[in-house]
C-alpha positions as CSV (number, residue, x, y, z in Angstrom):
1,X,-3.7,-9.9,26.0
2,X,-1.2,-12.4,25.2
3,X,0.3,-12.5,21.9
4,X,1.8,-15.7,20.5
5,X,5.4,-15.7,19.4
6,X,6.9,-18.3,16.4
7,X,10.4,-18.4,15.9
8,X,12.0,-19.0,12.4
9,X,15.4,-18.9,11.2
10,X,16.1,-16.2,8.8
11,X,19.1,-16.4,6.4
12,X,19.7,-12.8,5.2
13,X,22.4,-11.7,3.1
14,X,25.8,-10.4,5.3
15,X,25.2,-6.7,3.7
16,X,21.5,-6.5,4.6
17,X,22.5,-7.8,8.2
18,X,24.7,-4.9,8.6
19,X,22.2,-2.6,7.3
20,X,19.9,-3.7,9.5
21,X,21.7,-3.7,12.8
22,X,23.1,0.1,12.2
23,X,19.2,0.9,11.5
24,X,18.0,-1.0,14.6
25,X,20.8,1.0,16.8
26,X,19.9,4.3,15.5
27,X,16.3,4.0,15.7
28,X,17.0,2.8,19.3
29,X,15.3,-1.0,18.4
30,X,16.3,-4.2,18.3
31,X,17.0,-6.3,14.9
32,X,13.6,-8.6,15.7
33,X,11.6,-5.9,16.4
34,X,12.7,-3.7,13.1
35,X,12.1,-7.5,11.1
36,X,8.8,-7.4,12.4
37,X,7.8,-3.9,11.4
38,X,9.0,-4.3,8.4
39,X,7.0,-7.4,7.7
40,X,4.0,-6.1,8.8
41,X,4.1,-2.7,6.5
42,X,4.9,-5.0,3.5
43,X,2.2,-6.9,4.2
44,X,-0.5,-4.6,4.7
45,X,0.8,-3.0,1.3
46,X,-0.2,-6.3,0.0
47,X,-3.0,-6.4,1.3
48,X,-4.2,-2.8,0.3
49,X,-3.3,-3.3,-3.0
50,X,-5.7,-6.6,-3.1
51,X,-8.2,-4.9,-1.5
52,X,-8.2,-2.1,-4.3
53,X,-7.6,-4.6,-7.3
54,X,-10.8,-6.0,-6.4
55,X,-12.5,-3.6,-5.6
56,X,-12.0,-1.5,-9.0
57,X,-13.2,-5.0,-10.2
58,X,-16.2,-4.7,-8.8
59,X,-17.2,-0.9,-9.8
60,X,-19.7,0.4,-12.7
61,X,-18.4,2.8,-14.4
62,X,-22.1,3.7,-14.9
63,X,-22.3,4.2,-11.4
64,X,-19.0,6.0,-10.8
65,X,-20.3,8.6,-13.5
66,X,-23.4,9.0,-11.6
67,X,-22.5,9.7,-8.5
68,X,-19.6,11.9,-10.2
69,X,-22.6,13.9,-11.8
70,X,-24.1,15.2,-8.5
71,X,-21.1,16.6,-7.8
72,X,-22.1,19.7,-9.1
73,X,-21.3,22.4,-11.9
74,X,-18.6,25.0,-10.0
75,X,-15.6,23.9,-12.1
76,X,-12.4,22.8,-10.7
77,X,-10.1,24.7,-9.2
78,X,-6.6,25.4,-10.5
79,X,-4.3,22.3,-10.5
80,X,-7.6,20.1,-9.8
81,X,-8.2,19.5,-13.5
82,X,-8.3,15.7,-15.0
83,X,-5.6,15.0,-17.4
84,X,-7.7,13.4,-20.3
85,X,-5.9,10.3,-20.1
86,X,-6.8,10.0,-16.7
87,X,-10.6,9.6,-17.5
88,X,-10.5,6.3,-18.5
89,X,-8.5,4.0,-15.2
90,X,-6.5,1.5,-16.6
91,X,-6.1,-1.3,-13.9
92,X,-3.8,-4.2,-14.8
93,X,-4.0,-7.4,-13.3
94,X,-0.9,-9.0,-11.9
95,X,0.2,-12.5,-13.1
């Protein structure tokens, strides 16, 4: 499998560049490589975070409370308990 390759100059600040070349020597990497990790993470923590926003947008809470009450009757356990704030989500949506 072949993967395709872009380049792109990167202007980066002369502190992060420093930064980033002691980290790439002492995790044994190069600078590109480290760039491209770091991409990637930050965009699949994007990505998650779409991903939940939309899908909290879609739920019922109707159907959340279902499906919570088939859980059962056995109580929680210590340090399991449900603040009483936390019973109604607040999800705010980024501008």
């Amino acid at each position: 499998m072949t993967t395709k390759v872009s380049n792109y100059a990167l202007r980066l600040q002369t502190s992060l560049l420093a930064e980033l070349k002691k980290v790439a020597e002492q995790e044994s990497t190069s600078v590109n490589q480290l760039i491209n990790v770091a991409v990637a993470e930050k965009l699949a923590a994007l990505r998650t975070e779409t991903y939940f926003r939309e899908r909290v947008a879609r739920g019922e809470r109707k159907a959340f409370r279902r499906i919570l009450d088939k859980a059962g009757t056995e109580a929680p356990r210590p340090g399991d308990e449900l603040p009483d704030e936390s019973r109604t989500p607040q999800v705010t949506a980024k501008a």
